[in-house]
N, C-alpha and C positions, 0 to 999 in steps of 0.2 A: 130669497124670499124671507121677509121680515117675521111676518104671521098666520095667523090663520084668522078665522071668526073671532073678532071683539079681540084679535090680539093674540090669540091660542099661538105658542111656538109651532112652527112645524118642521125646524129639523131635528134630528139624532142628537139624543144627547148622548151618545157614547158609541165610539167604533167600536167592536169587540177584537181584540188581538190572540184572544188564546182559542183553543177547540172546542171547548163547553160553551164557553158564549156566543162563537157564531152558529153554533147548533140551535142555542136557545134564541139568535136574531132572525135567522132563517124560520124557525119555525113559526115565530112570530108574523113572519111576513107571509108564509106558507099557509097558516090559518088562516088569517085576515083575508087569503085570497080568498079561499074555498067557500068562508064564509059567506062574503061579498056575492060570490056565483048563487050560492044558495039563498041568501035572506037578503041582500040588496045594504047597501051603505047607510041606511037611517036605522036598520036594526044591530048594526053593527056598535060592542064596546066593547071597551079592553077588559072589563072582566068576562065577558062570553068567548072573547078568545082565549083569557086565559082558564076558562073552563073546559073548552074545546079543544084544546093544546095540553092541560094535565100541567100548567105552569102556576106560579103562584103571581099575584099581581108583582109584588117589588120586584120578578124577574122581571117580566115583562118592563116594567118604567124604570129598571136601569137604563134601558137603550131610547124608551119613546114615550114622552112627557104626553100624548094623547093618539086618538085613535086617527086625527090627521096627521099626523107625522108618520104615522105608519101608510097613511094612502098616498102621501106624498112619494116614499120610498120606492113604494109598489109603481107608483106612476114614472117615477125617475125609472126604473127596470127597466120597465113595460116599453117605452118610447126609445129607450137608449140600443134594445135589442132591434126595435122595426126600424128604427134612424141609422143604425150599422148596416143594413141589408142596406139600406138605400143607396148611402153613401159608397158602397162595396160595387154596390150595382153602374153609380155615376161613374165611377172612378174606372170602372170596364169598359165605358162606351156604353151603357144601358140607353143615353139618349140619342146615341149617334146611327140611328137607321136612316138610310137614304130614301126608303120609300114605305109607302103607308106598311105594307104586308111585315114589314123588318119590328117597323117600330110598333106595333100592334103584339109580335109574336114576343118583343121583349118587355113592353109592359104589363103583359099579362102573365109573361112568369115572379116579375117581382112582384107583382099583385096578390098572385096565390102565396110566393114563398110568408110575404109580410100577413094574409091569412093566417096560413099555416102557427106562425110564431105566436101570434097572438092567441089566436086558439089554443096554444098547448100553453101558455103562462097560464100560470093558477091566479082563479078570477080574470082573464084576459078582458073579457067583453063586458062585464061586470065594473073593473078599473075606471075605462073610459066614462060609462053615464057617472060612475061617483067624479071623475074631475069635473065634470060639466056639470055637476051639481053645488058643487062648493067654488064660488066665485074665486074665491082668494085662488084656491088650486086651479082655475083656470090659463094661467098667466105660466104653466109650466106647457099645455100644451100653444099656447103661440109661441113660447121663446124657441121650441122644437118644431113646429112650421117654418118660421121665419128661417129657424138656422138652414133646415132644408131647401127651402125655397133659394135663399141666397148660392146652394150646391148648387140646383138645378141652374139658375142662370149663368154661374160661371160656365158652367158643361156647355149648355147653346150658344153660346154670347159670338164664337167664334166662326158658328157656324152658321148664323144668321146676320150677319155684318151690317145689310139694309133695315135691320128692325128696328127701329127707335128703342134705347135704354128703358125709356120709362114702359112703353108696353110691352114689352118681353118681362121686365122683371111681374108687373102683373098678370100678364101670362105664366109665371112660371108661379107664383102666389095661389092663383087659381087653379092651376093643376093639381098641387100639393094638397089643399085644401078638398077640392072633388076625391082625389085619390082616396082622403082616406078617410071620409066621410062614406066614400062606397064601401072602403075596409070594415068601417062603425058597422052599414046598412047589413055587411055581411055575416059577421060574428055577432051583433047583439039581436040580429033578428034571423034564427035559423030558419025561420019557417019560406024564407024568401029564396029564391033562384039563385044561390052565388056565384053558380059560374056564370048565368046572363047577366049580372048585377057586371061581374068585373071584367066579360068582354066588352058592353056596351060603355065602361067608362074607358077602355085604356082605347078600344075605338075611335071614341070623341075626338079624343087628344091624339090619336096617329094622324088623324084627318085635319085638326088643326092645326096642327105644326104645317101645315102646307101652305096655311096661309103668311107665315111669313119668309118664304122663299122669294 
């Protein structure tokens, strides 16, 4: 990704190699989340984290020329941990239930596990609305849909032989997309039902995938 708003950099300008600076990058990142949970992404600047973290500005933009570089990082985190379950999960057989009851009982546990995860990253639920608010950082979570989606199809491709290429892969696009939009439904809004929120999505799709037998 080239930039941010009007051109803003948005990556790292410096990996930290020694123990004091990935202390002072984590914590950077560790604020920024906490922050975010608490005051939301429009009140968020690099000097309130660095007042909040007990750092001085020039530490802090040793590593991050703005406070989108810093959400970009948090969002690379964020997606790279719930993208490992996933892939972890594919790569077990997660989509290979033979009948509705199978594949219901395994989508519902990656569902809670990819919960769980996000809920416990600092700022988890918080993360998401700041990407979907900065267009630019948009375009991190499709590349991480896409990549997934294109898992997901490999995984069925085999096992649905009759299914035309092109509607399986949009089936498998729309899944990805529902999934974790229910995930968004569940972490950024507590007050809702999540475990009816994430039986009635992984539901859907046990009962869909029937349609292409």
């Amino acid at each position: 990704m080239d930039g941010g708003p009007r051109g803003i950099p948005l990556e790292t300008k410096l990996q930290p190699t020694q123990a004091r600076g990935q202390d002072t990058f984590e914590m950077v990142l560790a604020t920024a989340g906490e922050m975010l949970r608490d005051t939301g992404f429009e009140q968020l600047t690099t000097n309130a984290i660095c007042e909040r973290a007990g750092l001085t500005p020039p530490a802090l933009y040793r590593y991050f020329p703005n406070k989108y570089a810093i959400l970009k990082e948090l969002g690379d985190r964020l997606m790279a941990a719930q993208d490992q379950l996933v892939i972890a999960w594919l790569d077990g057989g997660g989509l290979g239930g033979r009948t509705v009851d199978e594949r219901f009982a395994s989508s519902l546990a990656i569902h809670e596990k990819i919960v769980a995860v996000t809920r416990a990253f600092p700022g988890g639920s918080a993360i998401g609305r700041a990407l979907r608010a900065v267009p630019t950082l948009q375009r991190l979570r499709f590349d991480s849909r896409d990549m997934v989606a294109d898992r997901f199809y490999a995984a069925v491709r085999d096992h649905y032989p009759n299914a035309p290429e092109a509607r399986l892969r949009v089936a498998m696009r729309m899944m990805v997309e529902l999934t974790y939009s229910a995930i968004e439904m569940v972490v950024e809004e507590p007050d809702r039902d999540a475990d009816m929120i994430n039986r009635e999505v992984c539901l859907l799709f046990a009962r869909y995938f029937e349609t292409f037998e």
